[in-house]
C-alpha positions in Angstrom: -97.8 -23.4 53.2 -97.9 -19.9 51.8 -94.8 -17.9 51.4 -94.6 -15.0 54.1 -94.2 -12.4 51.2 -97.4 -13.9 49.5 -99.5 -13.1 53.0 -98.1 -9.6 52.2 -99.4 -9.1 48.8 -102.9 -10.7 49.7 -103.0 -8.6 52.3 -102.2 -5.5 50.1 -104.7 -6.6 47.5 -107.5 -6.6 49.8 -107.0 -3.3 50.9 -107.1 -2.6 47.3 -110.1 -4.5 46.3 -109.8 -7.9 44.7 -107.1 -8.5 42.4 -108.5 -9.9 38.6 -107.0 -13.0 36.5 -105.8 -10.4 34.3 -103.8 -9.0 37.3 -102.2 -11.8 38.0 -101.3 -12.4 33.9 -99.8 -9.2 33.8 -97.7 -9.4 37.3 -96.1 -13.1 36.5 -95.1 -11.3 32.7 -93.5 -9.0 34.8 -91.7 -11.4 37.3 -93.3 -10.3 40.1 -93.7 -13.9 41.0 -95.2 -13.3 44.8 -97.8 -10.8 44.0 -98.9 -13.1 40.7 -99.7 -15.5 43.4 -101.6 -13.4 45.8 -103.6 -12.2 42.4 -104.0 -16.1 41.5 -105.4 -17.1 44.7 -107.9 -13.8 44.5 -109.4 -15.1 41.5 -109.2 -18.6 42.6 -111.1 -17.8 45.6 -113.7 -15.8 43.8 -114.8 -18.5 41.3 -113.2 -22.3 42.6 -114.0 -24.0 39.9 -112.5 -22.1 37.1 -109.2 -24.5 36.4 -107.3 -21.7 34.3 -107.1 -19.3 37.7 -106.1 -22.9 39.4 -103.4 -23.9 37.1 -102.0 -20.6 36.4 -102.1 -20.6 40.1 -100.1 -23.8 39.9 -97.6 -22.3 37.4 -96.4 -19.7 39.7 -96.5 -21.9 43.0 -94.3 -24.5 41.1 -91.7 -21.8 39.5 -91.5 -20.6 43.2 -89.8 -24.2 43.7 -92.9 -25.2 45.8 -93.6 -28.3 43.9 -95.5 -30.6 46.0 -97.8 -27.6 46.5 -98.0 -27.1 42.7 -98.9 -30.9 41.9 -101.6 -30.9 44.6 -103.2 -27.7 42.3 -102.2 -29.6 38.9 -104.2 -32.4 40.3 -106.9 -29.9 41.2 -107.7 -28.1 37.9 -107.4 -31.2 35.5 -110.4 -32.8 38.2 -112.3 -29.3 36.6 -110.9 -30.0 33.3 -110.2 -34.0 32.3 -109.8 -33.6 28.8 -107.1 -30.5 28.6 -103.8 -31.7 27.7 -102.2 -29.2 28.9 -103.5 -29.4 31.9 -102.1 -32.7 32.0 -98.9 -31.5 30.4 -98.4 -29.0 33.5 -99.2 -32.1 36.2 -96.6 -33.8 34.5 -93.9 -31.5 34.4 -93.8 -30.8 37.9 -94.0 -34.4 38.9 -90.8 -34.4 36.1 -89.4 -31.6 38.5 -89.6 -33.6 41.5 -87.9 -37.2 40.3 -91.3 -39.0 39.8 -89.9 -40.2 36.7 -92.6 -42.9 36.2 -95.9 -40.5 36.8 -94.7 -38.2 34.9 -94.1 -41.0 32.2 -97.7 -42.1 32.7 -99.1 -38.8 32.5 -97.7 -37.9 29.1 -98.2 -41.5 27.3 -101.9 -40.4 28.0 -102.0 -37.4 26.4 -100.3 -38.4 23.3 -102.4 -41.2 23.0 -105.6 -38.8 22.8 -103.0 -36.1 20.8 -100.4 -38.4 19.3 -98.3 -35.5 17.6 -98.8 -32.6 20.3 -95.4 -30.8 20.4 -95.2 -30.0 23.8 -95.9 -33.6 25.0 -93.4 -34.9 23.2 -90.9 -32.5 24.3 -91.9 -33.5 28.0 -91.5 -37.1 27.0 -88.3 -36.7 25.7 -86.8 -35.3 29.0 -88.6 -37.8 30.9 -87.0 -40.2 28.5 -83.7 -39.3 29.3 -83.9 -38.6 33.0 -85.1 -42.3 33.3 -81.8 -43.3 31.1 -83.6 -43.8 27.8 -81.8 -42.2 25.0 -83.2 -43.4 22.0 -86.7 -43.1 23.5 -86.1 -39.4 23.6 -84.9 -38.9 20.8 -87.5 -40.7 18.9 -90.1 -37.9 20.9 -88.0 -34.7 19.5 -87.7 -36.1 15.7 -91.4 -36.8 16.4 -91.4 -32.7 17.4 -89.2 -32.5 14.1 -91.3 -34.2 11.6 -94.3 -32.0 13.0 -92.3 -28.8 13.5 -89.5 -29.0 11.3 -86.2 -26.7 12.9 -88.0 -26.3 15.7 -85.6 -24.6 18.1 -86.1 -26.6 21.4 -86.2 -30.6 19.3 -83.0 -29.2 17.6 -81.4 -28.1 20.9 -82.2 -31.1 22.8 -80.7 -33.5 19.9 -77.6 -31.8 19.2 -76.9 -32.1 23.3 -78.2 -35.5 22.9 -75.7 -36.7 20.2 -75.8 -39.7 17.3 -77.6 -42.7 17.7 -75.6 -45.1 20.0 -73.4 -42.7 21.5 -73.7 -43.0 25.3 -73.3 -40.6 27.6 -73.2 -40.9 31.1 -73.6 -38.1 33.5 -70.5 -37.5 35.0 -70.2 -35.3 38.9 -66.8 -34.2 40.5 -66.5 -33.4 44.3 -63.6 -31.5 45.7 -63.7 -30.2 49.3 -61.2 -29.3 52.2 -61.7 -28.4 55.5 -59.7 -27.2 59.2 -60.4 -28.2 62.2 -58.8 -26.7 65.3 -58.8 -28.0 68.7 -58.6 -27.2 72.2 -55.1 -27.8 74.4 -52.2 -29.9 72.9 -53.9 -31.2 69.8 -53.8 -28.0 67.9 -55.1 -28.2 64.4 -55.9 -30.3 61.7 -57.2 -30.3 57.8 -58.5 -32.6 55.2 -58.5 -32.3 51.2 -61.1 -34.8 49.7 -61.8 -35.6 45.9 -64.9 -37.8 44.4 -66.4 -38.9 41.0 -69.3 -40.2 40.5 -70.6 -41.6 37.0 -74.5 -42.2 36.2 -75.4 -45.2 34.3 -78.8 -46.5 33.6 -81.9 -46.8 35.9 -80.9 -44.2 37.8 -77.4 -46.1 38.7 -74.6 -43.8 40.2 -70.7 -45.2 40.7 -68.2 -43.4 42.6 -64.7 -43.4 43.9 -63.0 -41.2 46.2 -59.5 -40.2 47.6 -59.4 -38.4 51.3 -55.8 -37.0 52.6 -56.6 -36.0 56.3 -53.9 -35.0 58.2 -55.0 -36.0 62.4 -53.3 -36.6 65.5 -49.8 -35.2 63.9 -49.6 -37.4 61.3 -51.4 -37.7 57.5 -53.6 -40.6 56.5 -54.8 -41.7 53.4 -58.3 -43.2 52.5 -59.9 -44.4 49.3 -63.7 -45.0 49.0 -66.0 -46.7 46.3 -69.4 -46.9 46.3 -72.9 -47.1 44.2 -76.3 -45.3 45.0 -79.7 -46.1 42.9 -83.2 -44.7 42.8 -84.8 -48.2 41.6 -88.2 -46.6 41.6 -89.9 -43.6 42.6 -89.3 -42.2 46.0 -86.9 -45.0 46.7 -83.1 -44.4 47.1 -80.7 -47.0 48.4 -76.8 -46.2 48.5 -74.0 -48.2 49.9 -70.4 -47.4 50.4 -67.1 -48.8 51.4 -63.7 -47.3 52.4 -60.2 -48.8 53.5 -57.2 -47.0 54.8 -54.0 -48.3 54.6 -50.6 -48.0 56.6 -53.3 -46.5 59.0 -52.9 -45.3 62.7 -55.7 -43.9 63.3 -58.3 -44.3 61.2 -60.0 -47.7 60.6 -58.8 -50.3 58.5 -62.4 -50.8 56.7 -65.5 -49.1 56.8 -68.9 -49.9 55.1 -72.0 -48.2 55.2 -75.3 -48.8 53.7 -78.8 -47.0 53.7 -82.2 -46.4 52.1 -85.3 -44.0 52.1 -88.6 -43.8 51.1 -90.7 -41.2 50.4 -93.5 -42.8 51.6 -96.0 -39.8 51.7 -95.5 -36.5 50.2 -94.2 -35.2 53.4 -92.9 -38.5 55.0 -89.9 -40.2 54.2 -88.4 -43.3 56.9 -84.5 -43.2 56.8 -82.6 -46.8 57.8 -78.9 -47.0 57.8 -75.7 -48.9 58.5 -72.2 -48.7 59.4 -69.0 -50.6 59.9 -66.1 -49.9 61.2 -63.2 -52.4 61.5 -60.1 -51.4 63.2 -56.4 -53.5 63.3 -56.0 -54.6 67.1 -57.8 -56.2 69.5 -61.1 -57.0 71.2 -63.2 -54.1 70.8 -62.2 -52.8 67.7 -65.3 -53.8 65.5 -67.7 -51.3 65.9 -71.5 -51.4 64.3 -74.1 -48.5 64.0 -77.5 -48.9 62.9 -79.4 -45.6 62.5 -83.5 -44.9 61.6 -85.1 -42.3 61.6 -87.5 -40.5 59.5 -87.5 -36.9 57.3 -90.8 -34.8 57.5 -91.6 -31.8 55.4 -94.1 -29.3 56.5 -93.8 -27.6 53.8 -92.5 -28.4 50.2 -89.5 -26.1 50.7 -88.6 -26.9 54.4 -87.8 -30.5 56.0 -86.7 -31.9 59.4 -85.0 -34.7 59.7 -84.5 -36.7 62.9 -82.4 -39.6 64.1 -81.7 -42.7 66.3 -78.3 -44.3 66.4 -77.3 -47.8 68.1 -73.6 -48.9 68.3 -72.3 -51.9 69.3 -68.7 -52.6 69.9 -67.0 -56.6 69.7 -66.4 -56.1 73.4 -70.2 -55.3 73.8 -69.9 -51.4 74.7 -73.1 -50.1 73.5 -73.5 -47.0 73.3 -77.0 -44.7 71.7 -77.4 -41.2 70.6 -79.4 -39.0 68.3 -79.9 -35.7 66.3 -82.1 -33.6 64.4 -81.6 -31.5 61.6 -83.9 -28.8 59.6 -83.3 -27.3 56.1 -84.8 -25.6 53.1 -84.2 -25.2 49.7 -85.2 -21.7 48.1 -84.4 -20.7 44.5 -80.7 -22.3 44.4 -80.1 -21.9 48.2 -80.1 -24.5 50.4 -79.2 -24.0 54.0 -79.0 -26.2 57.4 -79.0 -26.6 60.6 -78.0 -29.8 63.0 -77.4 -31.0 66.6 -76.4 -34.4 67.3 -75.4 -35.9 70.4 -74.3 -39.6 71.4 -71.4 -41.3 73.3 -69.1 -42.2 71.0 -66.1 -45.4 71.8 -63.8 -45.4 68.6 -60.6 -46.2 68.9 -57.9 -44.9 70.3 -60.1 -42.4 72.0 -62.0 -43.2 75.1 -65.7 -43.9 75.3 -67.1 -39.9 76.0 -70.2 -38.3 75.4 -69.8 -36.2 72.2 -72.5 -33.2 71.2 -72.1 -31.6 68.1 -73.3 -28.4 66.3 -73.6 -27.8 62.3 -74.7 -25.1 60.1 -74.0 -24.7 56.6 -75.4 -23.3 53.1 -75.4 -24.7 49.6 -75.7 -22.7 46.8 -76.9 -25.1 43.5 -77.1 -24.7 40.0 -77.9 -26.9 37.2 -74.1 -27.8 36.3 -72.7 -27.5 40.0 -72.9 -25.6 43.1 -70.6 -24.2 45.6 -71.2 -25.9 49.8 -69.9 -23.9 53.0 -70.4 -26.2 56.2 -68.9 -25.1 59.6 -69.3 -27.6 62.8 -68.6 -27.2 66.8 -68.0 -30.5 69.3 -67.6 -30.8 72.7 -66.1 -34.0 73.5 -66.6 -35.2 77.1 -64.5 -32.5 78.7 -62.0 -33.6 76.3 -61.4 -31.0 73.8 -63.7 -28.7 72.4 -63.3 -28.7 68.3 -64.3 -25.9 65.9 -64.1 -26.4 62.1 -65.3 -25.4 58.6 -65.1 -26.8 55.2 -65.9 -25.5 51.6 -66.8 -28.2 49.1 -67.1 -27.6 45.0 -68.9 -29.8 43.0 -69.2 -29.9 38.9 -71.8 -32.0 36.4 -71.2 -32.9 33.2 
């Protein structure tokens, strides 16, 4: 889908006559990343099969953060142009961009087997290298770079980050987030402080252990999480998580949770998920949740995301819900929306029909980012709940 701002500038440009190639060289040297595009897709339309308006095209789509858009052009000017490595380089880097570790792989042991000793390849391939846990193999593609290019800048960088032969280092991520909650009548209000750390391994394996101090119903609780997540092969991710609470009141004993998506077509991906929660007592205090559901994005910058849920109690309460939930992602900025609603039977509350409203923004960088979530529920005619919470997060 075209940017709203792009429409502008083709709009402008055709009351100005067609924009040139050369236009839209000199507006991306500039920046001016919009109107590049509306001059790209001038000279694309005037002569289709010319594939250096189409990747150029591609170039600017892609550093827009549109990158499914971007590979579909890729795609399109190597079909004009087989033989061009770079061509095949830029195809590559934005599947690189978007976690398809194993194209991109594919794409660049191609080129170097036609150019064994092209620079930029190998640069690619190192990075690919590494984001698919393979240190050595990247660093045998920058002293490749090295050999070719000696004390070239980008090889040098990227080994000296990289460090000696045999020295791993994992990829490390720190959570810290707190929250208040206030409610409605007797209840008053209520906070949390959570803490996680997560450690990446190989093949895309992530480990992580967390401490939450939430302070509810008068009274603080204590729980600890672990838990491991893993993107096995492109487009699929599979996470699973468990949590206890002890000296507990309130709060259940155990929980686990488990779930998995696929991106099974560029704008398709089925959701599946699990949870457990085991609370000391009685007959009804075991409570399952199985969840599907499915996240659509209509554009490369935009999803929706959509849900069933099915709970089953040991005393055979059932109860079903769902929610829907939109969000983009825009040059760092991530922002979203939700409503969920679903009768809800966990103890010590009463079974009650619980709707809920969230809206937050994300703000990401490469080494962390900075989250701002706030929520309102309506519980039944119990309480009414309003809340927000401001999360940090840190990679290393």
């Amino acid at each position: 889908m075209i940017h709203p701002r792009v429409l502008f500038c083709l709009a402008g440009l055709a009351m100005a006559g067609a924009a040139t190639y050369d236009d839209g060289l000199r507006l991306k040297a500039q920046g001016k990343l919009p109107e590049a595009e509306a001059a790209f897709r001038d000279a694309v339309a005037a002569k289709p099969t010319d594939p250096d308006a189409t990747a150029q095209l591609a170039t600017v789509v892609g550093w827009q953060g549109r990158h499914g858009e971007s590979e579909t052009l890729w795609e399109k000017a190597l079909a004009l142009r087989p033989a061009d490595a770079d061509l095949a380089i830029g195809l590559a880097r934005v599947r690189y961009w978007q976690s398809k570790h194993d194209q991109a792989a594919a794409d660049l042991e191609a080129v170097l087997l036609r150019v064994p000793d092209y620079p930029d390849a190998l640069l690619l391939a190192g990075d690919v290298a590494l984001a698919r846990h393979r240190p050595e193999q990247a660093r045998g593609y920058w002293q490749r770079v090295l050999s070719r290019q000696p004390g070239d800048p980008d090889a040098s960088a990227r080994l000296a980050k990289l460090g000696g032969p045999g020295i791993w280092r994992p990829r490390i991520r720190v959570d810290v987030s707190t929250g208040i909650d206030h409610f409605s009548g007797d209840r008053g209000r209520e906070r949390f402080h959570s803490l996680a750390i997560g450690v990446t391994l190989w093949r895309e394996l992530t480990v992580l252990a967390g401490y939450d101090s939430l302070y509810t119903f008068g009274q603080r609780e204590e729980r600890y999480r672990i838990g491991a997540a893993s993107a096995p092969i492109d487009g699929l991710e599979v996470e699973a998580t468990a949590a206890w609470t002890p000296e507990n009141e309130i709060l259940a004993d155990r929980e686990l949770t488990a779930g998995a998506s696929y991106r099974l077509l560029s704008w398709l991906t089925p959701l599946v998920g699990w949870r457990h929660l085991d609370y000391s007592g009685g007959a009804g205090d075991r409570i399952d949740v199985l969840q599907c559901g499915a996240r659509v994005h209509p554009v490369d910058w935009a999803w929706i995301e959509g849900k069933y849920q099915f709970a089953e109690a040991r005393n055979s309460h059932t109860t079903e819900g769902g929610g829907v939930r939109i969000g983009a992602s825009w040059q760092g900025i991530e922002p979203q929306l939700g409503w969920f609603r679903a009768e809800e039977a966990a103890p010590p509350l009463q079974p009650a029909m619980v709707t809920s409203w969230t809206a937050g923004v994300a703000f990401v960088h490469d080494n962390g980012g900075l989250r701002i979530d706030g929520s309102v529920e309506e519980r039944g005619g119990q309480w009414y709940r309003s809340g927000i919470a401001v999360g940090l997060f840190s990679r290393y």
